[in-house]
C-alpha positions, 0 to 999 in steps of 0.5 A, spaced: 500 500 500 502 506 497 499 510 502 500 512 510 495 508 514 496 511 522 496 506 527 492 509 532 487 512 527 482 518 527 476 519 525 473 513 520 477 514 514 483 512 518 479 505 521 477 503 514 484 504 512 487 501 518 481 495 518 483 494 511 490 493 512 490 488 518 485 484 514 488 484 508 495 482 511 493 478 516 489 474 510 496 474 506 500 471 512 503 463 509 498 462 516 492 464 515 493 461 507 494 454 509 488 455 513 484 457 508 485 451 504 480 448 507 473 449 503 469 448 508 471 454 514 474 459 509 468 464 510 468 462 517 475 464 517 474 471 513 468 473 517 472 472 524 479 476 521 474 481 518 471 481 525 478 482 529 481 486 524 475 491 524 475 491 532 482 492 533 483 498 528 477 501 533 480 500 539 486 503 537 481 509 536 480 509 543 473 506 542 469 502 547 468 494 548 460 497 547 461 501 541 465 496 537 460 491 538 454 496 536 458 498 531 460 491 528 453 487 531 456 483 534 456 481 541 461 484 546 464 477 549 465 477 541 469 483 541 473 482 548 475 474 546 478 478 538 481 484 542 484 480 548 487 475 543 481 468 546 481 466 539 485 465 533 482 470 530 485 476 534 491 473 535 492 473 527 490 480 527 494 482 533 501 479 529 500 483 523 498 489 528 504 487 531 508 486 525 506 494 523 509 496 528 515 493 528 516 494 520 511 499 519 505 498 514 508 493 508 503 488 505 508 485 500 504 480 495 511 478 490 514 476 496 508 472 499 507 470 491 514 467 492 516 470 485 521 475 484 520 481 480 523 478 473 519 472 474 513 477 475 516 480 468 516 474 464 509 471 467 506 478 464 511 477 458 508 471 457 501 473 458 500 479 453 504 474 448 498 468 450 493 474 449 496 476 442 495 468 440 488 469 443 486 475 439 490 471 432 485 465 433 479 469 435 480 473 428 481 466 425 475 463 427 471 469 425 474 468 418 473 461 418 465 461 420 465 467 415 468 462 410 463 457 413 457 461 413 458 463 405 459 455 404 452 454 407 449 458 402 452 456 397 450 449 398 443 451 400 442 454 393 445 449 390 439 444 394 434 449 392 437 449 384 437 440 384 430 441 388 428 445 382 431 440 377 428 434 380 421 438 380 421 438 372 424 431 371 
């Protein structure tokens, strides 16, 4: 992220901002990815870090238990197990919190992608040139049912001119 995101945020601009980076680092994290892996809890998975990250930006904002809870509809037992790291949600988001302190706020995807930036400039090389042969082949098939349109028409007229001839026979 280009931007400055506080992490003592004022005002709701600055939650959001600290919110989304919590959630997005914390999802990026080899961690939480292995643990998404598992179809079956993955919404439960995001919902609990959005959750927690959403929490945790609001505290840091100096709300309350009771505001944060009105404010997510959640229960207040929720909010405090998140904050007070009861759940593996909140101890996620508080490692990347804590992470952000430590480096500051760096969510750095080619170096979770595991790929280096010349891998990443060959893959976008490789791309576009995929995408050119995709637009070459698309421009062949328009020209082929071209092709095969006016062949069935010919043909069509030719049924219509033998159906013609075998009427007079």
């Amino acid at each position: 992220m280009s931007e400055e995101i506080p992490l003592t945020p004022i005002g709701r601009d600055q939650i959001h901002k600290l919110e989304t980076a919590l959630l997005i680092g914390t999802l990026l994290s080899p961690e939480v990815i292995e643990l998404l892996k598992s179809p079956e809890e993955r919404l439960t998975w995001v919902d609990s870090l959005a959750v927690a990250a959403a929490a945790l930006a609001r505290e840091k904002a100096h709300m309350t238990v009771p505001q944060i809870a009105e404010e997510l509809g959640r229960s207040e037992a929720t909010i405090r197990n998140h904050l007070t790291k009861k759940t593996k949600a909140g101890q996620l988001v508080w490692q990347t919190y804590e992470k952000f302190v430590k480096e500051g706020v760096k969510i750095d995807v080619e170096s979770l992608l595991g790929a280096s930036s010349a891998e990443l400039a060959r893959l976008k090389g490789e791309n576009e040139e995929l995408r050119r042969k995709l637009e070459e082949s698309q421009n062949r098939i328009k020209e082929l049912s071209s092709l095969v349109e006016g062949l069935l028409k010919k043909i069509n007229k030719v049924k219509d001119e033998l159906r013609k001839v075998l009427e007079e026979l």
